[in-house]
C-alpha positions as CSV (number, residue, x, y, z in Angstrom):
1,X,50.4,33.5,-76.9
2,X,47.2,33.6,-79.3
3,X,43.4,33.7,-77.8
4,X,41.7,30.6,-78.4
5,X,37.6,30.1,-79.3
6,X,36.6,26.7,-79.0
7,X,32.6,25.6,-78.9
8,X,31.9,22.2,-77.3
9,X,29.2,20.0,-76.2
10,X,29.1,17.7,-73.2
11,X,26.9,15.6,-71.2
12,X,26.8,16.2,-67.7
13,X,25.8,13.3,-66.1
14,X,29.0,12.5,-63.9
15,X,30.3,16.1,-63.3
16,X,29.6,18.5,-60.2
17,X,29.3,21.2,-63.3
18,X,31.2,23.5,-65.5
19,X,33.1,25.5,-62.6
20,X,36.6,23.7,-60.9
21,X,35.8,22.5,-57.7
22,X,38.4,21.0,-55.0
23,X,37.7,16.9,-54.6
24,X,34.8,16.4,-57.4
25,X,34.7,16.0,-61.3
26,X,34.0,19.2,-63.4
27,X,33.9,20.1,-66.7
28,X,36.4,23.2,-66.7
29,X,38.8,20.7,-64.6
30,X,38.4,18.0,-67.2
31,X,39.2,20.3,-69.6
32,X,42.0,22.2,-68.5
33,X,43.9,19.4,-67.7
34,X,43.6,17.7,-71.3
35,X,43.9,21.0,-72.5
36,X,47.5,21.2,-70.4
37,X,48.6,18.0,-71.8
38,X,47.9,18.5,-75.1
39,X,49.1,22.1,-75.1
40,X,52.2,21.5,-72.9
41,X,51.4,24.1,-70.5
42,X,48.9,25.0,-68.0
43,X,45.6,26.8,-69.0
44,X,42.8,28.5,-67.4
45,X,39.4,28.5,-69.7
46,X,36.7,31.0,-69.7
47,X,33.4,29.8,-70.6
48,X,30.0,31.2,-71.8
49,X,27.6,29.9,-68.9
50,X,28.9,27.8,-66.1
51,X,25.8,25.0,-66.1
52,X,25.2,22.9,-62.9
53,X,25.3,19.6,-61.7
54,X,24.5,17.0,-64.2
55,X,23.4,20.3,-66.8
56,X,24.0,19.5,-70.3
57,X,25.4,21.8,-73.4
58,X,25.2,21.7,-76.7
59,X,27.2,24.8,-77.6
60,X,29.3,25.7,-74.8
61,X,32.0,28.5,-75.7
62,X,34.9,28.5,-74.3
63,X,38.7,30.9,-74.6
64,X,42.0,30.5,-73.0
65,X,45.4,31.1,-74.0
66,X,47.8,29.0,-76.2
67,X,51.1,29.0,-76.6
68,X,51.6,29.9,-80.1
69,X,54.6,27.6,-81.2
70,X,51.9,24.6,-79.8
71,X,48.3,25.8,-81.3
72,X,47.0,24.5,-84.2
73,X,43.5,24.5,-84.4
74,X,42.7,20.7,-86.2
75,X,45.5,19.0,-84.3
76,X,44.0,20.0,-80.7
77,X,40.5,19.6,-82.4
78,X,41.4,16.0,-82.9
79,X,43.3,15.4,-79.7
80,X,40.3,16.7,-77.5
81,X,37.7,14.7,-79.1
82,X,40.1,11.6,-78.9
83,X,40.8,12.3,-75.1
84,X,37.3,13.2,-73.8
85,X,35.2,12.0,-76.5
86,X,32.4,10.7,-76.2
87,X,31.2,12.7,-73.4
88,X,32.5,15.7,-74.8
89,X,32.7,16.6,-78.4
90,X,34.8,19.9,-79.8
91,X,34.4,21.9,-83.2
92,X,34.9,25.7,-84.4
93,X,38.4,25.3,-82.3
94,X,39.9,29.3,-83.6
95,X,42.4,31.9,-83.3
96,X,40.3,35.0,-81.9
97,X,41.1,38.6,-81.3
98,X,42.8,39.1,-77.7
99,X,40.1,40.9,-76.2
100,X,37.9,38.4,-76.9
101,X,36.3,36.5,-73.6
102,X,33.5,33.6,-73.9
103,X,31.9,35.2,-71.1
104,X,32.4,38.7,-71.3
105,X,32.0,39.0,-74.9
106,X,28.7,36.9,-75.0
107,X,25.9,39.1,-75.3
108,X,23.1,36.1,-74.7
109,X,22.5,32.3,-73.5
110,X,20.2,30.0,-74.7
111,X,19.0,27.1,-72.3
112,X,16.4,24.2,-73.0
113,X,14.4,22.5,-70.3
114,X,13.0,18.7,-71.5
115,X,10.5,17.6,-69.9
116,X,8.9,13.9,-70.2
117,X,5.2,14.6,-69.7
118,X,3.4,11.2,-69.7
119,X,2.4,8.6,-66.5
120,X,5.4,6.4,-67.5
121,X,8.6,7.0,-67.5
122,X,10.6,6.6,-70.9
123,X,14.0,4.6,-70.2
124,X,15.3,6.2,-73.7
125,X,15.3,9.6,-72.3
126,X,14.9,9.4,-68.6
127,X,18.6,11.1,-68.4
128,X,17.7,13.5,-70.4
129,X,14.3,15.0,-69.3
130,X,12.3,15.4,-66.4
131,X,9.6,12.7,-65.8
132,X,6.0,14.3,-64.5
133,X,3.5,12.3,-64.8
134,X,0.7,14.7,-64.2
135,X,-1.0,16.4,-67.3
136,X,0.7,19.8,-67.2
137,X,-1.5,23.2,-68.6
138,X,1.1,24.6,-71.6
139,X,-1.5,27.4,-71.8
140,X,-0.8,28.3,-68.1
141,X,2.5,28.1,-68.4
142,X,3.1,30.2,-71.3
143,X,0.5,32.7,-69.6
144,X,3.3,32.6,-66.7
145,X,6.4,32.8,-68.8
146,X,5.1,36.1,-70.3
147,X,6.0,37.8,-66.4
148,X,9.2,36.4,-67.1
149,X,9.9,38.6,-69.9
150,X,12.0,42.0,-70.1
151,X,14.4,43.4,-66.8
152,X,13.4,41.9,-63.8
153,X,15.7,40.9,-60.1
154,X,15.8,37.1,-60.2
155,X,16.6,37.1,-56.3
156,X,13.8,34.5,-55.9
157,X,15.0,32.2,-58.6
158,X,18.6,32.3,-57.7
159,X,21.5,30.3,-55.4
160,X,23.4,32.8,-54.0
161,X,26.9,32.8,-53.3
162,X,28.1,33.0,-49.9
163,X,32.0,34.7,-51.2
164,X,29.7,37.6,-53.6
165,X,27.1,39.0,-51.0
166,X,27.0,42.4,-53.2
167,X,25.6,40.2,-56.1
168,X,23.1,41.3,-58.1
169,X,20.6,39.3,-60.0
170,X,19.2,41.4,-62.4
171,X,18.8,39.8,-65.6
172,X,16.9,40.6,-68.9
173,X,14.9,37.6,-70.5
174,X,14.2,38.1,-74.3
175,X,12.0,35.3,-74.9
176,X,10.7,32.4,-72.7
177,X,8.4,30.1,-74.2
178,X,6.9,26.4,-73.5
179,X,6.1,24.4,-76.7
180,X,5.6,20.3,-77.5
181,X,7.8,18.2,-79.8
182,X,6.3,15.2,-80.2
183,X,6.4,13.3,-76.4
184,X,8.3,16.2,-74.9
185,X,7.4,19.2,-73.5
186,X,9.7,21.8,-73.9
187,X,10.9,25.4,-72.5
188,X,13.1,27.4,-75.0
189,X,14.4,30.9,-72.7
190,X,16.9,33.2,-73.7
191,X,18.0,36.3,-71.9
192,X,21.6,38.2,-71.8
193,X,22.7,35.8,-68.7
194,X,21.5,33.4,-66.3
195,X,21.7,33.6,-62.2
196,X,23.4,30.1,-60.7
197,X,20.3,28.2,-60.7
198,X,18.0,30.6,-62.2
199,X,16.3,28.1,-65.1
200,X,15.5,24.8,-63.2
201,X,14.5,27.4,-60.5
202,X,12.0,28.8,-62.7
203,X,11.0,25.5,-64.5
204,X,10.2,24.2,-61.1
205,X,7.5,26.7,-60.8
206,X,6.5,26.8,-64.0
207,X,5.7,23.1,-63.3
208,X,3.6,24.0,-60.2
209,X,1.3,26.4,-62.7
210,X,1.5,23.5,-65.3
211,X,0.0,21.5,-62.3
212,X,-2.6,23.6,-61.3
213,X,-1.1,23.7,-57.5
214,X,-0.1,27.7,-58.5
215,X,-2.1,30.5,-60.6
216,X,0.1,31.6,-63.7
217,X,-0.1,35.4,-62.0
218,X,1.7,33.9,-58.8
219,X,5.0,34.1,-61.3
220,X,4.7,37.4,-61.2
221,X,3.9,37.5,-57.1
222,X,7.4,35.0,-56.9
223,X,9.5,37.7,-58.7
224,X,8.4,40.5,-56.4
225,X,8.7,39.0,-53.4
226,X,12.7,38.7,-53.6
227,X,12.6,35.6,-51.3
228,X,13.9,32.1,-52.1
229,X,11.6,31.3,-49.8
230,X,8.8,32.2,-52.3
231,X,9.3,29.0,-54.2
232,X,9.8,25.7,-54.2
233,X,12.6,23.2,-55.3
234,X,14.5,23.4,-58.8
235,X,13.5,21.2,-61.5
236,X,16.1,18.7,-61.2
237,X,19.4,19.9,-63.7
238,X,19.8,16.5,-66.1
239,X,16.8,18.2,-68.0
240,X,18.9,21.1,-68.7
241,X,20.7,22.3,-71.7
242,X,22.8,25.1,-72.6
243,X,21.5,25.5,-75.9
244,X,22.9,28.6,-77.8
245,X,25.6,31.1,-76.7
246,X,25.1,34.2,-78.7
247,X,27.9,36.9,-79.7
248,X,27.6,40.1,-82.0
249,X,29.8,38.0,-84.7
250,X,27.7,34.9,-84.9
């Protein structure tokens, strides 16, 4: 058997997320099954960030095990892309050292939140961005994303998991800023993982602040209080993009 290291980008749209789930379309499940068929045996993938519901990546990392005697890395390239192309496109496809593990081994996650910020709705990229039509306050938002920064227990921000009640959702954020590009209104954050849920969480206050309805200082009151309760609802996930997964080789 030889490690495999594989990047990929997918649309979302249509998929209950990355992670298997009995009865509903998923990314891993997609994969491992055209991964199976084109490998000849079954597979079980690893994976950098599991996104959510309708969450899009650009470069998703992903390792499994091949059998040797059936890897090579531009025939399964090809067969992928030709299989689950075009929602989801394949490239760097690599041997890697056995110890290597796309989640495990990745040290930090990029994610990118697009947001539509004008009174009407663009049909070009209404599946991919947020529509608010109310003029949103970057300055506020940026003032709020600065609480954001360093060590902090996302408890507020997160989903939690019913089968992991030890969980803990301490995460470091390295950078988190809002920023325009052209009609869009973007959020670039980066920190060594993610909490299920934790960005659209986050954007969805960040959107309140934008808004006026919250003070940029009541970030900081959200983080401390521990409480899901503290918030309101997620921003909703086709805005989303797993942007960058960073390693120590890259």
């Amino acid at each position: 058997m030889v490690r495999v290291r594989m990047r990929m980008a997918y649309d979302g749209s249509g998929f209950s997320g990355f992670a298997k789930n009995t009865d509903v379309r998923t990314i891993e499940g997609t994969l491992e099954d055209a991964l199976t068929q084109v490998l000849r045996h079954r597979v079980k993938v690893a994976c950098a960030g599991r996104t959510d519901r309708g969450v899009h990546a650009r470069a998703q990392v992903v390792s499994f095990d091949a059998d040797a005697d059936h890897f090579d890395s531009v025939a399964l390239t090809r067969a992928l892309n030709r299989i689950l192309g075009p929602g989801m496109a394949f490239d760097r496809v690599e041997e890697a050292p056995a110890t290597f593990d796309a989640r495990l081994s990745c040290v930090g996650r990029t994610y990118r939140y697009h947001i539509h910020n004008r009174p009407v709705l663009d049909p070009l990229t209404r599946h991919r961005s947020w529509h608010v039509r109310e003029p949103l306050d970057l300055d506020a938002m940026n003032v709020a994303a600065a609480h954001i920064l360093g060590a902090h227990d996302f408890t507020t921000f997160s989903k939690k998991n019913k089968s992991r009640p030890t969980e803990s959702f301490i995460r470091r954020v390295r950078s988190a800023e809002w920023r325009l590009d052209q009609e869009l209104t973007i959020l670039d954050v980066t920190a060594n993982a993610f909490t299920h849920s934790m960005v659209r969480s986050l954007v969805g206050t960040f959107v309140e602040i934008g808004r006026g309805r919250r003070a940029p200082a009541e970030m900081a009151t959200a983080l401390e209080a521990m409480d899901r309760a503290a918030v309101g609802s997620p921003a909703p996930g086709h805005g989303l993009v797993l942007w960058d997964a960073i390693y120590e080789d890259s």
